[in-house]
Structures are given as C-alpha cells and as structure tokens.
ZAMARGU-4260 file (C-alpha; in steps of 0.2 Angstrom, whole numbers, plus 5000, padded with zeros to 4 digits):
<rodrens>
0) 4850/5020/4974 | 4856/5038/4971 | 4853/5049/4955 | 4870/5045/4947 | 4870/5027/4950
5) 4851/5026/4944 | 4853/5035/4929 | 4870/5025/4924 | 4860/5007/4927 | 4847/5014/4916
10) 4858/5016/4903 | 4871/5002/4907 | 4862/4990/4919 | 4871/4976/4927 | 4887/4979/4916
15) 4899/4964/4928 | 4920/4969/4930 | 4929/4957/4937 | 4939/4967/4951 | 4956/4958/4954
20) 4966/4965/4974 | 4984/4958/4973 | 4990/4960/4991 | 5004/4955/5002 | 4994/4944/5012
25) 4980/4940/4998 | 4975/4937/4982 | 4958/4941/4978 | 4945/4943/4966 | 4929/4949/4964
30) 4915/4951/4951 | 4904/4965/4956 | 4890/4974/4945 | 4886/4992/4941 | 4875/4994/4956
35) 4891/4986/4968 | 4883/4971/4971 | 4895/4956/4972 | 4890/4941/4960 | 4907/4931/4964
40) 4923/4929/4974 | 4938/4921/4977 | 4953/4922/4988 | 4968/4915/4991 | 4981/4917/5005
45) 4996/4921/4995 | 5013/4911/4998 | 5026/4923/5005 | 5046/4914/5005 | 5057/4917/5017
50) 5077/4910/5010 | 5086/4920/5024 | 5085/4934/5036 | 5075/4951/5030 | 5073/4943/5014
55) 5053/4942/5008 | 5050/4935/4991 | 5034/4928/4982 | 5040/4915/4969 | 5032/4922/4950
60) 5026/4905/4944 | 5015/4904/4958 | 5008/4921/4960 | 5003/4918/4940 | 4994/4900/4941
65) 4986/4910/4957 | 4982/4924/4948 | 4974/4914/4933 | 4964/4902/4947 | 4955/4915/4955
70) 4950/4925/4942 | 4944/4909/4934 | 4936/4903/4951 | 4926/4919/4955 | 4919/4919/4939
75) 4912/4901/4942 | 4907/4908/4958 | 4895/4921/4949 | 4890/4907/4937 | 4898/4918/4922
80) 4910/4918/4908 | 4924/4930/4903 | 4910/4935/4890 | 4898/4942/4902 | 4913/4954/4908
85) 4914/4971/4903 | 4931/4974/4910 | 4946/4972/4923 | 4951/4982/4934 | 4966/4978/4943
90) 4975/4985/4960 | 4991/4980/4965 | 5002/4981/4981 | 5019/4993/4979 | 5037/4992/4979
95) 5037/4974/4973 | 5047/4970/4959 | 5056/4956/4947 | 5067/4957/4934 | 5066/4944/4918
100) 5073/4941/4902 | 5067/4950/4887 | 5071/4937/4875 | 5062/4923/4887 | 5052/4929/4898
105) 5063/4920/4913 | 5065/4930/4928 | 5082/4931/4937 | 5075/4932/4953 | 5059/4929/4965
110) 5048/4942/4967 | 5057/4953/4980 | 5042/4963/4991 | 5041/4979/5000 | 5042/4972/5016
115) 5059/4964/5010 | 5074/4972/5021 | 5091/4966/5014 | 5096/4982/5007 | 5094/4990/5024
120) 5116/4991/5026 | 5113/4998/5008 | 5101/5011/5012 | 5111/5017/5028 | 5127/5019/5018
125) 5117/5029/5004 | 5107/5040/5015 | 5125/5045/5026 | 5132/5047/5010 | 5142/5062/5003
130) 5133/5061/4987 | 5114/5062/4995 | 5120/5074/5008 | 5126/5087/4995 | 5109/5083/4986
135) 5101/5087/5003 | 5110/5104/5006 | 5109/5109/4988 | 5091/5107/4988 | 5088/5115/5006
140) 5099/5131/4997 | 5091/5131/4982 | 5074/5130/4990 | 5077/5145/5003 | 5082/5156/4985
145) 5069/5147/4975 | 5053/5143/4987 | 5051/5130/4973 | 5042/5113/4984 | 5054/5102/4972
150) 5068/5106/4980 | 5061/5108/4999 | 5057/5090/4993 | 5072/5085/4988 | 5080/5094/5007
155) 5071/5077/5014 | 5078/5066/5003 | 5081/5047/5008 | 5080/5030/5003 | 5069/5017/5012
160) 5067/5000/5014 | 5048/5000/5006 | 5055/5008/4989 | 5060/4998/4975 | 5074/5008/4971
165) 5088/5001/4986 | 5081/4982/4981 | 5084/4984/4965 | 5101/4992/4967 | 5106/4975/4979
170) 5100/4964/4964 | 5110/4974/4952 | 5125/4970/4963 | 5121/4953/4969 | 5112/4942/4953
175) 5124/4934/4942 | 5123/4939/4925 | 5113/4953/4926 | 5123/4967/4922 | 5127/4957/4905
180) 5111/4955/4902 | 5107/4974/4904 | 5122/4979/4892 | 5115/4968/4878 | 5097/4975/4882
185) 5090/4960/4888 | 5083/4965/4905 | 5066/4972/4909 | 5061/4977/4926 | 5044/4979/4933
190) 5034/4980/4948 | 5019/4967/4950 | 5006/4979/4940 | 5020/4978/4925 | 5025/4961/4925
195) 5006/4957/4927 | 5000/4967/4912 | 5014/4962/4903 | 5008/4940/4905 | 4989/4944/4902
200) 4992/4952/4888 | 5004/4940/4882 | 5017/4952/4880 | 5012/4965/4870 | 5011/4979/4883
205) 5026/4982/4894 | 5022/4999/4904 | 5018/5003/4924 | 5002/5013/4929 | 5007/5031/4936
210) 5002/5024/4955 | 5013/5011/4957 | 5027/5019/4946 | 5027/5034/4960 | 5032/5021/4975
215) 5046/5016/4968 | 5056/5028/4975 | 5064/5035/4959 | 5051/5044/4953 | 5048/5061/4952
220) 5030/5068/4956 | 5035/5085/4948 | 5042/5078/4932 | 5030/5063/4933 | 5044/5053/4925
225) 5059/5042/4929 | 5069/5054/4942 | 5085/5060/4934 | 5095/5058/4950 | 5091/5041/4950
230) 5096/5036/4934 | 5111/5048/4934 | 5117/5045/4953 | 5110/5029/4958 | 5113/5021/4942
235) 5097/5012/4939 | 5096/5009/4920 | 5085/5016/4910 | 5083/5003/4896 | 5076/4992/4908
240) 5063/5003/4914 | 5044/5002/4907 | 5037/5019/4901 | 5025/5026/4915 | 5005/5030/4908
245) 4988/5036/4916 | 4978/5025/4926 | 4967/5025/4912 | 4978/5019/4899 | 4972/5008/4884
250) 4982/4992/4894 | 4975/4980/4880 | 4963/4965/4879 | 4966/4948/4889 | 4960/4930/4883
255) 4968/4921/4897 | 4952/4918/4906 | 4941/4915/4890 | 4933/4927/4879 | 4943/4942/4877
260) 4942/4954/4890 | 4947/4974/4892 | 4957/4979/4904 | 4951/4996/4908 | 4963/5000/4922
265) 4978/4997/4935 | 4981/5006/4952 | 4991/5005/4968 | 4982/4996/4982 | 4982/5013/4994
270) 4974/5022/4979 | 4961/5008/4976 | 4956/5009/4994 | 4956/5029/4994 | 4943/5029/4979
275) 4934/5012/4987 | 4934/5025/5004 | 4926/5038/4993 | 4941/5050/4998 | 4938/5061/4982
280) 4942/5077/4989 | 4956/5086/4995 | 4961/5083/5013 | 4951/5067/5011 | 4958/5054/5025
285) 4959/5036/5029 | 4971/5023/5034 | 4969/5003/5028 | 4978/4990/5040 | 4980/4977/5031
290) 4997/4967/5030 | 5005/4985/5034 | 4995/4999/5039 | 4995/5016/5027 | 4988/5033/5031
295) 4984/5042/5015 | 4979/5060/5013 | 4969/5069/4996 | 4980/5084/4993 | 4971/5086/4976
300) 4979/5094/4962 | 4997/5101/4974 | 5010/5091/4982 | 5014/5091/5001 | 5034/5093/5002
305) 5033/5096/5019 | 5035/5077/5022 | 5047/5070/5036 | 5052/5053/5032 | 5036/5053/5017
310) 5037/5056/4998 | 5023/5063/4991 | 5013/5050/4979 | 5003/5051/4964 | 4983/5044/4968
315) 4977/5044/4950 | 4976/5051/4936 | 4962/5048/4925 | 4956/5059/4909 | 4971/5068/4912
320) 4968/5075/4930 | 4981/5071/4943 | 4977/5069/4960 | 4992/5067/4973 | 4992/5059/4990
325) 5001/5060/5006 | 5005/5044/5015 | 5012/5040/5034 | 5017/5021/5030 | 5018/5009/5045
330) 5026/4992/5039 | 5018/4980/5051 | 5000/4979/5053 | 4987/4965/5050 | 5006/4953/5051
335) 5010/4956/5066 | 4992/4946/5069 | 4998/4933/5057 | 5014/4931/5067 | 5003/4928/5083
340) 4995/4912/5075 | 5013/4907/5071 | 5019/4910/5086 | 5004/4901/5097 | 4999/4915/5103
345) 4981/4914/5097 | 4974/4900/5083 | 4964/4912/5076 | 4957/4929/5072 | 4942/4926/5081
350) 4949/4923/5097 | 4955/4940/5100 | 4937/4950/5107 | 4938/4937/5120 | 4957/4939/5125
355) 4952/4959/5124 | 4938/4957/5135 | 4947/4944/5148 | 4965/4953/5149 | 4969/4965/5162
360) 4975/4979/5153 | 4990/4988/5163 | 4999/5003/5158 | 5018/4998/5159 | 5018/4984/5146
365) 5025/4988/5128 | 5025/4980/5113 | 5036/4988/5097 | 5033/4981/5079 | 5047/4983/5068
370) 5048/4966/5058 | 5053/4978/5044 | 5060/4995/5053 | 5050/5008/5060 | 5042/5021/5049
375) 5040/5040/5050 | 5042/5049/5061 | 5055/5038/5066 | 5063/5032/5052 | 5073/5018/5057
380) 5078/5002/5046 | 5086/4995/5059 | 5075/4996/5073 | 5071/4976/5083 | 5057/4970/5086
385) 5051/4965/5105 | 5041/4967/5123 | 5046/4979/5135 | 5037/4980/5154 | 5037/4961/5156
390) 5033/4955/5175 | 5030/4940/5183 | 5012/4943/5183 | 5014/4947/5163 | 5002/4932/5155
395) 4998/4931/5135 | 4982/4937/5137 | 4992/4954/5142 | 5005/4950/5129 | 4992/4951/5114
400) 4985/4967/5119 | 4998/4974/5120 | 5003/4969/5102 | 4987/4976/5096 | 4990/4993/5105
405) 5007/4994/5097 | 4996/4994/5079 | 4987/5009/5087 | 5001/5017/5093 | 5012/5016/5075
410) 4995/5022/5067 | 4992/5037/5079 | 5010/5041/5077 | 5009/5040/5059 | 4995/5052/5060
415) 5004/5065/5072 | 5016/5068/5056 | 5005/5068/5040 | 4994/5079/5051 | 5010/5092/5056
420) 5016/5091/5039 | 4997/5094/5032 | 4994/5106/5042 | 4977/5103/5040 | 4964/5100/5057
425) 4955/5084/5052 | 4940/5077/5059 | 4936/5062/5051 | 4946/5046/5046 | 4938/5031/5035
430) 4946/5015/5041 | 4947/5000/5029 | 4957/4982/5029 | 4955/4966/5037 | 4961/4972/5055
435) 4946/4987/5054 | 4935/4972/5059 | 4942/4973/5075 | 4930/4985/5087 | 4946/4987/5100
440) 4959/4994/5087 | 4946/5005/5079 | 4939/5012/5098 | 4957/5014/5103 | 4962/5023/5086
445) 4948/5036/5090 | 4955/5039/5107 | 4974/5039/5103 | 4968/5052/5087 | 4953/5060/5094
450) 4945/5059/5075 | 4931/5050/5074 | 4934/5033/5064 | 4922/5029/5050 | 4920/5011/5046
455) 4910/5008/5029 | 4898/4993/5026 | 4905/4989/5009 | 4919/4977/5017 | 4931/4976/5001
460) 4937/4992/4998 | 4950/4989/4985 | 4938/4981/4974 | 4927/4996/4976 | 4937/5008/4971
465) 4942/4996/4956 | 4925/4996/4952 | 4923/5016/4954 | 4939/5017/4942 | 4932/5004/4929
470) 4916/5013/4930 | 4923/5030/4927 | 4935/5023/4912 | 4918/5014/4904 | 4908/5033/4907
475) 4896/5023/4919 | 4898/5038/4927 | 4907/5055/4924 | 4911/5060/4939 | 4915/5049/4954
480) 4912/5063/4970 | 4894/5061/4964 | 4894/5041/4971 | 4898/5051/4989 | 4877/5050/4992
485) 4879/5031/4988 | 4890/5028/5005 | 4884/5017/5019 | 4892/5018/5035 | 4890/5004/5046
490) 4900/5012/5062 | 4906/5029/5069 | 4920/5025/5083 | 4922/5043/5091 | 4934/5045/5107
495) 4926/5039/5125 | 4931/5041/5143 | 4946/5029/5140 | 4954/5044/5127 | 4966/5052/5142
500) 4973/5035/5147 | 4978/5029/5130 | 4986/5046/5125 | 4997/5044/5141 | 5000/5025/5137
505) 5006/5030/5118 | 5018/5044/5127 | 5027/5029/5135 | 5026/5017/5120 | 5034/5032/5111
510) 5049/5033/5123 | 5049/5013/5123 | 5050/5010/5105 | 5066/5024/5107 | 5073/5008/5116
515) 5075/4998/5101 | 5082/5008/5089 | 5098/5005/5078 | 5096/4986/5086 | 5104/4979/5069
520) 5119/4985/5063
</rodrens>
C-alpha cells in the first residue's frame, strides 16, 4: 500500500462507505473499505419502460424499493449494519429527470431518461429557430469584439436529445395539470441525484449536486447557476428548480437503511468514473462504455468553448475547487449488446470472443447505431438505426461484429472531435464499463485511435471514484492525485498490425452512417 493510503489507515483504518452507482442499465451497490477493498455487493438490472416510440422511462416507485433493496442487500453481503458505515456516497446517471408534487410527493410523470427521444421534433424546431439563431450570431459577434470563451460557447449553441432541458419543455406542454400546479408553487423538478437525496433524507434537502445540474443543458458553466437564457427564453420556471451546491455539500443524514448514516457526497456518473480512472489532472482522458459510451477530458480549472456538438461540463468541485471536463457523448454503447440478446442475436455476453474468433471479418459490411441519434460530430437526432453491405454470404456471426465495430467507430469518432477541439496530442486513454471487458473493442479502439488503452484492475470504477470523493469529504486523504501510486493496471492495448485496415474501414463506416441521417422526420 502507498504512503498516503498507509498513513490514512493508520489513522482511520477500515472506515466502510457504502458506494451506491445508479446507472441506466444497473443499479448497484457496493461497500468498500478505506484500503478499496470490497466487503459487499449488490446489483440489480434496472427496469427500463418503453409506452411508445422514442419514449424511455424508469417508473419512481420501483427505482426506490430498488434503490432501498440493494443498499440493504449489500450491507447483508458484508455482513454489516448501517452502524458500521461511515458514509454514502452516491453517483448517478444524467439528464434524467421527474417532476412531483410539492405538497405530496406524487410525481406527474415516469422517470423520463436521457436516452428518451420524444422531444427530437421539439429540438429541431428550437435549434432552426429565429430565437436560437440570433443567440448564435450574437454571440459569434460579440465573441470576435470580446474574445470572451462565453460567448464563443454560446456561437455553438443547441439543444439535444440527452439534455433535460427539451424533455422537460415536452412535459411542460404535454402533462395535464402541470402548469397549474407551477402557478400555485406546487411543482419541484429534479433529476435522479435530486429526487433521490430529497426521499433519503425524507424530505428535508431539496438541492442537485453541481455535476449532474451542469448536464442539464440549462446550465451555465461560467455563471455556475441556472442559465438565464433558459429561464428567460426557453421558459423553464424557476420556482421549480433545486438550488445547485458543491459535490461536497452537507446533503444531510439518512436512517432509511438503519442507523443514521451521512451522506458525504453526490456526483454525475462520468465524473465518478474520471476520479474511480484516477484522471485528476488536466488533459486526463478516458472513455466508460457502458449503456452509452462517454469520452471525458480534464481540462482542470478553464473551459473548452471550442466544442462542436459538446457543452463543456463541471467534474467536481470539492473544498471549493472546480474542475471542468470535456465530453464526446455517444448514445449507444453497451445497449446495442443488450439489444443483440433481444434480438436473438446472441444469448449472452459470453458468446461474443467466440463469434469474434469464428467470423470472417470483411471490410464492406456496416453497422450504424443511432437508437437515440447520432452524436458529435454528427449531431443528428434523427438519424435510423441499421446494416448496410449485406450479401448473400452476409451470416450473423458477420452481423455482430460489425455491430461491435460500429461501438469503436462512434468512440474513435467521438475522440477525432474532443481531440480537434482540445487541441491537445493525447497518448493515453483509460477505458472503464462493462463493454471494456471485451479484449476486441479495446484492441480495435487502440488501432482506430492510435492511443494506447489502459484498462485498470479495480473493475467498478464508479464506485471508486465514489469512494476517492467520500474519502476526500472524510479527510481520509487531502489530496486525491497522491492515490495515483495506488493504481494497478491489469492491461495495456496499444495499436498492432491490424491499425491501417481499421482506420480505412472507419473511413467507409463514416460515409455509411452519412446514409442514415435525417431518417425520421
């Protein structure tokens, strides 16, 4: 054990945090000790609801007896109580949101989640409008007078599907009652770090960490508040909005699980996994594929406005210190794995290394994911989903690899434009979620790159850098670049003689997905 992690036991040995990931694709919980070893676990595949077309939902009452059941079955699992904890930490994914009753606690509407796309038509006619276009010139003229990055930022201004802020403008148009409830100050709003704070501590602490309040999309990361142009234009109100705070915010005390219990902080999933990556330092990199897949940049202390298609984001900001990040989001990831157990494809995960080492792989077969659009630098919403290159000797075998390449390819692309807009040469990237347990994707995400690919030991990222954040919020330790010397790396993926053929192949996947764009109208 390392000089920082010694000391620390010394002083607190074995102090237990329970460690709660609330993902897209799963819930899960984990008690870990000071010296990150895990004493329990739980997981849960979480129940996503589909009522019509481009509609995602999670329904509330289930996410919260979930929520409570896992916690309470991973602290069986350790063979502890609630009394033995020293304190949650909690990491959420973004962009998901509900809105309930202030008066009792009934929620209008489902859970309505990032990967929702009913407010594409709504998103198009905002981001063609005269309003957003002024906005966009304004800023471009004010920013060649200025140099001032807000306004350059505010040149690239657009909605997307993965922000809140077009969801929430659909349920402000579509849920009955709503707007009646607002006028009589009866409405809160909150995404899933909010509304969960909000039932643990019974109530008594309505706010949203700083994190998950900067992918709303009406957010301003110069302000750090609720963005004016939202409010004023958009005409999201404000009486409904939680006050943003720090990521180490006193959240309050929880007895749900037993003995009362601190809740020492709340992140964004993507800024869990860059601390559990140990990206502490600027130009930091590493991408999680998960249910999406999320390319995340340090840029320390200044934001990136050179974004096309991106936003910058706030990391986290603890003892007063911010930290932003840069992020190339890809919407489909580790799902478009789920939907190849849905569609027969495959029963399960494990029988993809022999598909990979069976199929032929050919070079004129295409696969395009865009269950939810396609992300930057495309940028298209309405982008359909599908195969191109199919022959009569096309089999499934052929058909699933060319699915996984398609994850590569949206990754590699992903990269091309954080790294233009970075302007940065990058060597390394740290890769992290479920789908990183796939030796293909990470050897071909080497080659499509050319960076070399870490892949860490510690499988459950999230829950490390929940444990990093709790540790740092309990002075376990003062300084989190120091754990650095802790890391364990259990795989370097660097590019082999297959790089030139898969940077040719992602040339024509590029002009293929072009063939599926603006698909939905």
């Amino acid at each position: 054990m390392h000089d920082e992690l010694v000391n620390m036991s010394k002083i607190k040995e074995n102090e237990k945090f329970i460690c709660l990931d609330i993902g897209t694709t799963t819930l899960r919980c984990l008690i870990i000790d000071s010296d990150r070893k895990i004493l329990g676990s739980s997981f849960r595949k979480v129940q996503l609801v589909y009522p019509e077309e481009g509609h995602v939902e999670i329904d509330p009452s289930w996410l919260w007896e979930n929520v409570v059941g896992v916690v309470n079955s991973s602290l069986i699992d350790a063979n502890i109580t609630s009394a033995d904890v020293k304190s949650l930490g909690i990491c959420t994914q973004r962009g998901t949101f509900l809105t309930w009753r202030k008066d009792t606690g009934k929620h209008f509407h489902n859970f309505i989640t990032w990967k929702d796309v009913r407010s594409r038509g709504l998103i198009e006619d905002w981001n063609e409008s005269v309003i957003l276009k002024t906005i966009r010139l304004a800023s471009r003229l004010l920013y060649l007078v200025t140099r001032n990055g807000r306004y350059q930022a505010g040149s690239k201004l657009k909605m997307a599907c993965s922000h809140a802020s077009s969801r929430l403008l659909w349920v402000l148009e579509n849920i009955p009652n709503i707007k009646e409830e607002i006028e009589k100050d009866n409405v809160m709003f909150g995404t899933l770090d909010t509304w969960l704070i909000y039932k643990l501590t019974k109530n008594k602490t309505f706010v949203t960490d700083i994190s998950n309040a900067s992918a709303t999309g009406f957010f301003d990361p110069f302000t750090l508040g609720w963005g004016s142009w939202a409010i004023n234009i958009l005409k999201i109100p404000r009486n409904i909005l939680p006050p943003i705070v720090d990521n180490d915010y006193n959240f309050g005390t929880t007895d749900v699980f037993g003995s009362p219990i601190e809740i020492s902080t709340v992140l964004a999933d993507q800024s869990a996994a860059m601390l559990g990556s140990y990206c502490f330092n600027k130009n930091d990199l590493k991408v999680t594929i998960g249910t999406g897949a999320f390319i995340n940049e340090n840029t320390g202390e200044g934001i990136n406005c050179h974004l096309d298609g991106m936003y910058p984001l706030v990391g986290w900001k603890f003892k007063g210190k911010l930290t932003y990040i840069n992020e190339a989001p890809c919407s489909d990831g580790g799902s478009l794995i789920e939907w190849l157990k849905v569609a027969g494809y495959i029963e399960g995960i494990s029988d993809l290394k022999k598909i990979i080492d069976e199929a032929v792989i050919t070079d004129d077969l295409f696969f395009v994911p865009a269950f939810s659009g396609l992300g930057p630098p495309i940028n298209d919403a309405k982008a359909a989903t599908g195969f191109i290159g199919i022959q009569p000797t096309t089999t499934r075998n052929k058909m699933v690899v060319a699915i996984l390449e398609s994850i590569v390819f949206r990754v590699a692309l992903a990269f091309q434009s954080l790294k233009t807009s970075s302007n940065y040469d990058f060597k390394k990237i740290c890769i992290d979620g479920g789908v990183s347990k796939n030796d293909f994707i990470c050897q071909q995400i080497a080659n499509a790159t050319g960076l070399e690919v870490e892949k860490a030991e510690f499988e459950e990222i999230a829950a490390l850098g929940i444990l990093f954040a709790c540790g740092l919020c309990q002075g376990l330790w003062s300084d989190m670049t120091k754990l650095k010397r802790s890391k364990i790396v259990e795989k370097v993926y660097k590019a082999d003689f297959n790089s030139a053929r898969c940077e040719e192949k992602m040339i024509k996947w590029r002009k293929a997905a072009e063939r599926f764009r603006s698909w939905y109208k």
